[in-house]
C-alpha positions as CSV (number, residue, x, y, z in Angstrom):
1,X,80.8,42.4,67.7
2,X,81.6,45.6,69.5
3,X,79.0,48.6,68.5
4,X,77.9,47.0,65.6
5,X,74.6,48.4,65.2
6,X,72.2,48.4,62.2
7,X,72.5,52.3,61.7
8,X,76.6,51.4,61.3
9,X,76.6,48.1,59.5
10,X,74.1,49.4,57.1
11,X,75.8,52.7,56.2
12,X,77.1,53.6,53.1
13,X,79.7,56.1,51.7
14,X,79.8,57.2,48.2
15,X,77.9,53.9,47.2
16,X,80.2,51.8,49.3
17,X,79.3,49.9,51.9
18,X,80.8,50.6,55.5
19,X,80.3,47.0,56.0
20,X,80.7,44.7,53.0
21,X,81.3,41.0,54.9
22,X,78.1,41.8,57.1
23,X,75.9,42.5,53.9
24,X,77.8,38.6,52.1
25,X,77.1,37.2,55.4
26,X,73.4,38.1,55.9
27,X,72.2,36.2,51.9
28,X,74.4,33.1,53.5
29,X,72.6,32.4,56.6
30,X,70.1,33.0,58.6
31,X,69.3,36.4,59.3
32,X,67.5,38.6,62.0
33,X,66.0,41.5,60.8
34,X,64.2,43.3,64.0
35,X,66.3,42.2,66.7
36,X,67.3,45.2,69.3
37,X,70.3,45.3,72.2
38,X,69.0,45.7,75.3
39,X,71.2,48.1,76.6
40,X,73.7,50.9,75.5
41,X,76.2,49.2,77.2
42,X,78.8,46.1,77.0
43,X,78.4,44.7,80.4
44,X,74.4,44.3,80.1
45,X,74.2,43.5,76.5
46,X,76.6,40.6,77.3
47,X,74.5,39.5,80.3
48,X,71.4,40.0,78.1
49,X,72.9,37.4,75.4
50,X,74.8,35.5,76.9
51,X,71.9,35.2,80.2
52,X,68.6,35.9,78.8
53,X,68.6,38.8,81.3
54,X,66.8,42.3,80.5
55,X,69.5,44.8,81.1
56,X,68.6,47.6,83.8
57,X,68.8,51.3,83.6
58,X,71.3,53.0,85.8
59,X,73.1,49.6,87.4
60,X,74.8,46.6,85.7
61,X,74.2,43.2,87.5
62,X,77.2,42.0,86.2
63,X,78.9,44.1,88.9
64,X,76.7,42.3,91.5
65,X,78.9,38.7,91.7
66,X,76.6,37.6,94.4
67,X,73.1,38.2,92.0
68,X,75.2,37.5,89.0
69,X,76.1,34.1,89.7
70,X,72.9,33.1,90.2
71,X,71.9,33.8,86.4
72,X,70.9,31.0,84.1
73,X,73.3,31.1,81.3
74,X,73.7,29.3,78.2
75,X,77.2,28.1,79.2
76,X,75.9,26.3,82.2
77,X,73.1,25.1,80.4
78,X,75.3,23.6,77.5
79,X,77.9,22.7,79.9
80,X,75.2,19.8,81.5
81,X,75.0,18.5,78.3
82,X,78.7,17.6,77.9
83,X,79.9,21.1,76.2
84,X,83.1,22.2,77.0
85,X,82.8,26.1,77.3
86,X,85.5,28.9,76.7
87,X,85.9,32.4,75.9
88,X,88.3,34.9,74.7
89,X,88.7,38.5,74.5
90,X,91.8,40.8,73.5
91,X,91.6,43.4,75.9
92,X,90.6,42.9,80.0
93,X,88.2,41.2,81.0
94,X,88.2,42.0,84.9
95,X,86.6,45.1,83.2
96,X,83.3,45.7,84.7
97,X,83.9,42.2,86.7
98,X,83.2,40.4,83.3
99,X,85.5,38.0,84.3
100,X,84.0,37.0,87.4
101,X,80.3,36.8,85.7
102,X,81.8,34.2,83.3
103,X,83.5,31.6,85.4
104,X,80.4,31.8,88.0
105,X,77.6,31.3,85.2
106,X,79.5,28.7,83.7
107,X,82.3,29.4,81.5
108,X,85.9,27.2,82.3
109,X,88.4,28.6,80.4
110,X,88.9,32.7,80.1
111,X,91.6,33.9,77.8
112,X,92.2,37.1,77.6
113,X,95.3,39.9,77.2
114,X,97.1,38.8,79.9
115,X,97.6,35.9,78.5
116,X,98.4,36.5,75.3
117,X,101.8,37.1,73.5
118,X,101.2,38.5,69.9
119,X,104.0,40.2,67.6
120,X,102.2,43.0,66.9
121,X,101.7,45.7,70.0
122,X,98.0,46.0,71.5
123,X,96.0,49.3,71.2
124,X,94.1,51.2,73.3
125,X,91.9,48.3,74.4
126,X,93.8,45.1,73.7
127,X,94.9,43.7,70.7
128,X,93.0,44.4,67.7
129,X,89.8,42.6,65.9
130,X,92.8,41.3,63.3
131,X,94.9,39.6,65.4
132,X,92.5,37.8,67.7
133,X,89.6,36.8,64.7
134,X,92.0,35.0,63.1
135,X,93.3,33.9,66.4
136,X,90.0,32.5,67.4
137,X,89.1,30.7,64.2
138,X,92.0,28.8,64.7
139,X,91.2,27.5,68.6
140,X,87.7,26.9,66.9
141,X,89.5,25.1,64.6
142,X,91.5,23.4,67.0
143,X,88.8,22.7,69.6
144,X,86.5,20.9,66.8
145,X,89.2,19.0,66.2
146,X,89.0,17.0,69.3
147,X,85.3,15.6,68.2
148,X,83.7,16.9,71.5
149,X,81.0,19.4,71.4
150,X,82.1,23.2,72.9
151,X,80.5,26.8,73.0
152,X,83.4,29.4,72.3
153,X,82.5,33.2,72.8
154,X,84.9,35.9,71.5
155,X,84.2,39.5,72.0
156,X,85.7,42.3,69.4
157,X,86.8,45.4,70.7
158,X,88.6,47.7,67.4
159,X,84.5,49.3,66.8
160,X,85.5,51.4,69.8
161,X,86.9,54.3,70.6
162,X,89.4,56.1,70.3
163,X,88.6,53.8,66.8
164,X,92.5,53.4,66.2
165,X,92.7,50.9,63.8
166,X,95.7,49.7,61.3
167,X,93.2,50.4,58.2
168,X,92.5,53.2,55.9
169,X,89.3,52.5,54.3
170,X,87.1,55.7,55.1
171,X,87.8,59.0,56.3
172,X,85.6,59.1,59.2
173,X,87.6,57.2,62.0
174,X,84.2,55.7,63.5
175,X,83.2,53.8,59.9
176,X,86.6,53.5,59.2
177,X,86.9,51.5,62.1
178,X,83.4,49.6,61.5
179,X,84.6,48.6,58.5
180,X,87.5,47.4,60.1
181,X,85.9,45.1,62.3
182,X,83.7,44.1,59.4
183,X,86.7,43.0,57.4
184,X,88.3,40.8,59.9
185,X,85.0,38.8,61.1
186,X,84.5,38.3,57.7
187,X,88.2,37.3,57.2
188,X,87.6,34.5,60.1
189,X,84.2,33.5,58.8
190,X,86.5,32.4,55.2
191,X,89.1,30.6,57.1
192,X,86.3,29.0,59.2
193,X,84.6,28.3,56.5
194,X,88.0,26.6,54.6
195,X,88.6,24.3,57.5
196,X,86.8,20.6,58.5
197,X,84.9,22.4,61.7
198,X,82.8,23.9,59.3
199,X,80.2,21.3,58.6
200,X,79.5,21.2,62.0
201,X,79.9,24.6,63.6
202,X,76.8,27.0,64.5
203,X,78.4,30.7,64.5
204,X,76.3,33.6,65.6
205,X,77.2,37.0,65.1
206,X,75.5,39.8,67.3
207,X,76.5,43.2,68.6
208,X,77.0,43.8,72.1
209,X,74.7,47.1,71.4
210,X,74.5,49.5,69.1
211,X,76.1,53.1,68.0
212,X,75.2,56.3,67.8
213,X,75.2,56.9,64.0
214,X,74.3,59.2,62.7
215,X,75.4,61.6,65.0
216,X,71.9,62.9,64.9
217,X,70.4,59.5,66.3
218,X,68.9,60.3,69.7
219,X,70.2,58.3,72.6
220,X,66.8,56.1,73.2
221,X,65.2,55.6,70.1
222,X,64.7,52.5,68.6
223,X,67.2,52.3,65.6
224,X,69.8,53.5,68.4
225,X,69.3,50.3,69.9
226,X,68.4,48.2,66.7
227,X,71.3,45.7,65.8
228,X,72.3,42.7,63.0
229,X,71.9,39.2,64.2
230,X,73.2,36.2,61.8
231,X,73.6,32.6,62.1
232,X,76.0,30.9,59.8
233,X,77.9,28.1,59.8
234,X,77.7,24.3,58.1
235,X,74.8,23.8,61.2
236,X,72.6,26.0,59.2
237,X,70.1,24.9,56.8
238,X,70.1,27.5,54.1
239,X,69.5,31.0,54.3
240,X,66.4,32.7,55.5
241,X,65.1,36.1,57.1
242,X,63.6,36.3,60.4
243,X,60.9,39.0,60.4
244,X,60.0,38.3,64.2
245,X,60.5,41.3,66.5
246,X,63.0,40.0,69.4
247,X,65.8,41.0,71.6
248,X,69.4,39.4,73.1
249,X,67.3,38.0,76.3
250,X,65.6,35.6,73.4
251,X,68.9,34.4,72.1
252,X,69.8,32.1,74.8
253,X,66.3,30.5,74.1
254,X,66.2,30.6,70.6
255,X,69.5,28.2,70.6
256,X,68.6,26.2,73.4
257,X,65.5,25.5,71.5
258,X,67.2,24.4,68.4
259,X,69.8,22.2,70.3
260,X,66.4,20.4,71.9
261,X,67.9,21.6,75.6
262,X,65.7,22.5,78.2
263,X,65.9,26.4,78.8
264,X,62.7,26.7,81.9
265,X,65.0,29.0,83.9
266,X,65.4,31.6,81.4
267,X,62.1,33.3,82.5
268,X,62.4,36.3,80.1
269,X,64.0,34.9,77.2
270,X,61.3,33.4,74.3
271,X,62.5,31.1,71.9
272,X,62.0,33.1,68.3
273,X,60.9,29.6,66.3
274,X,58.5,28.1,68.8
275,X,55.6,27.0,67.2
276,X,53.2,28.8,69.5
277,X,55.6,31.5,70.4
278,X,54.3,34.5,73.6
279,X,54.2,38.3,72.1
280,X,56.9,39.1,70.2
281,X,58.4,42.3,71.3
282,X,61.9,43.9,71.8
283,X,62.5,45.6,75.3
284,X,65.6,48.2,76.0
285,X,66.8,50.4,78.7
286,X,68.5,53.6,78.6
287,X,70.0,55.7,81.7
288,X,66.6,57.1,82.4
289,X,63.9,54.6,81.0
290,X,62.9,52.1,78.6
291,X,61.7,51.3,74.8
292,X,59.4,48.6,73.4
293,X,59.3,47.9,70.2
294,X,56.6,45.4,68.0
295,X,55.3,44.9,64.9
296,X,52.6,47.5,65.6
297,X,54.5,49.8,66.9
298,X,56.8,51.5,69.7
299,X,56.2,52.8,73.3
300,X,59.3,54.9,75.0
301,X,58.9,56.2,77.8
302,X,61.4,58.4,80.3
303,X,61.2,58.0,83.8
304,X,62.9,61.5,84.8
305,X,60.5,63.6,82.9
306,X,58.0,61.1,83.6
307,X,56.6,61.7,80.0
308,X,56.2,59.4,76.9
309,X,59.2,60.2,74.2
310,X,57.0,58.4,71.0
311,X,54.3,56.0,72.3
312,X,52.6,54.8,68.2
313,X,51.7,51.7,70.4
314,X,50.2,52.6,73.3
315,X,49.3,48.7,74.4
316,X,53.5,48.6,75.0
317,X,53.8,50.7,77.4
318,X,52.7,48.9,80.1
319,X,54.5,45.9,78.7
320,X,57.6,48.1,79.7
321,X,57.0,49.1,82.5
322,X,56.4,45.8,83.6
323,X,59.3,44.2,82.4
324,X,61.6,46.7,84.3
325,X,59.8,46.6,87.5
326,X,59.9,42.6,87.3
327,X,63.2,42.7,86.5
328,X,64.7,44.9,89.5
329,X,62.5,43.2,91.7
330,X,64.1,39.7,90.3
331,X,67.3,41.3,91.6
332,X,66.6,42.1,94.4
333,X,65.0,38.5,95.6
334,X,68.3,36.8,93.9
């Protein structure tokens, strides 16, 4: 879900809540509490969930085909096992060679605006979170129909600017347009929800990364970078809230994990329910350094003053820095 971070869907205006279907969702399934993006940015938040890969600082190796490619991914894990994979998105996804890192880590079938003929005209960046949630539940719909297992992805893009959205819920065009978003995910989750795929379907909603609101937030502190993670679906056992500190990189793991599918060659992501789970942390990047955050504390550090920017937990620094040394040098050796 485009931008959707905790700062947004959390917000309230006069009482109201920007994000109403978020706040339903989160008492009906499983919910995340302290999960983080690991980036600012769409390309390496999507490698980061979709890969188990820590994003990087000032590059994106999604833009890197050659290193990309070589990625574990959860689509070419769950393709091995019989899955048939697809994704979809409204706008273009040769956009920061997205395209390209989704067929070669293991995706078959890309949709995206090219291909689609809607009645309404697209905006700015594609067509709008309406027309394609709705859209997508039904191929879910569709595809579950056919009795074989299959991992769809769909990527929202109306929580973005120039947030021009056919809604007038709020004055403020940013939470007008969070809300927005909100209301057509949750739209999709009901029609899902009405339909026979239900019983079976897992359905995880996360952002891509988070937003700067307020407009106060600084660009590399936590809650910038703090974001909603929900499971729901008839998969799920009842609700519940995850308290574990964790990132996107321990998504791919986390699911793996529960689908009882071998996930060795994600060597940063940690699966959240292990019984005897590593540390439990949450790492992030920014342009000019990095963030960890734990239950005891948080460590931030920029690398261009070559100061700390809030270090409570001073044990976590050198956590990050060696996550983003081990992770360029990963690169580089890929």
């Amino acid at each position: 879900v485009e931008s959707f971070g905790r700062s947004t869907v959390d917000e309230r205006v006069g009482g109201e809540p920007v994000a109403p279907e978020f706040q339903r969702l989160k008492g009906e399934g499983v919910y995340f509490d302290n999960l983080f993006a690991n980036s600012f940015r769409t390309d390496r938040g999507t490698v980061a969930v979709l890969s188990g890969f820590p994003a990087q600082t000032k590059m994106s190796v999604m833009k890197l085909p050659v290193k990309s490619q070589r990625l574990p991914s959860i689509a070419r894990s769950l393709r091995r096992e019989g899955y048939a994979t697809s994704f979809y998105y409204g706008g273009d996804l040769n956009f920061t060679n997205t395209a390209s890192y989704l067929y070669g880590t293991g995706f078959d079938r890309l949709t995206w605006q090219k291909d689609l003929r809607f009645d309404t005209p697209p905006a700015d960046w594609g067509y709008d979170d309406a027309v394609m949630c709705d859209w997508f539940a039904d191929r879910v719909i569709a595809q579950s129909g056919t009795g074989e297992p299959f991992l769809a992805g769909l990527l929202t893009l109306s929580s973005h600017r120039p947030f021009d959205v056919p809604f007038s819920r709020f004055d403020d065009r940013e939470l007008n347009a969070f809300a927005f978003a909100d209301d057509c995910v949750g739209r999709m989750i009901d029609k899902l929800k009405a339909s026979p795929a239900w019983d079976d379907l897992l359905v995880v909603l996360v952002a891509d990364h988070g937003y700067p609101w307020p407009r106060s937030l600084s660009y590399n502190e936590p809650l910038r970078h703090r974001i909603p993670m929900i499971w729901t679906g008839g998969a799920v056992a009842g609700p519940r809230v995850v308290e574990e500190y964790a990132s996107q990189i321990d998504i791919c793991a986390t699911i793996l994990g529960q689908l009882e599918v071998a996930h060795d060659d994600f060597d940063y992501s940690k699966d959240i329910f292990a019984p005897t789970p590593p540390r439990k942390f949450a790492y992030y990047t920014f342009n000019d350094g990095f963030g960890v955050v734990d239950a005891s504390g948080e460590a931030v550090w920029d690398a261009t003053s070559g100061k700390a920017v809030s270090e409570t937990s001073p044990a976590l620094m050198d956590v990050g820095r060696t996550m983003l040394q081990t992770t360029y040098t990963d690169i580089g050796n890929r």
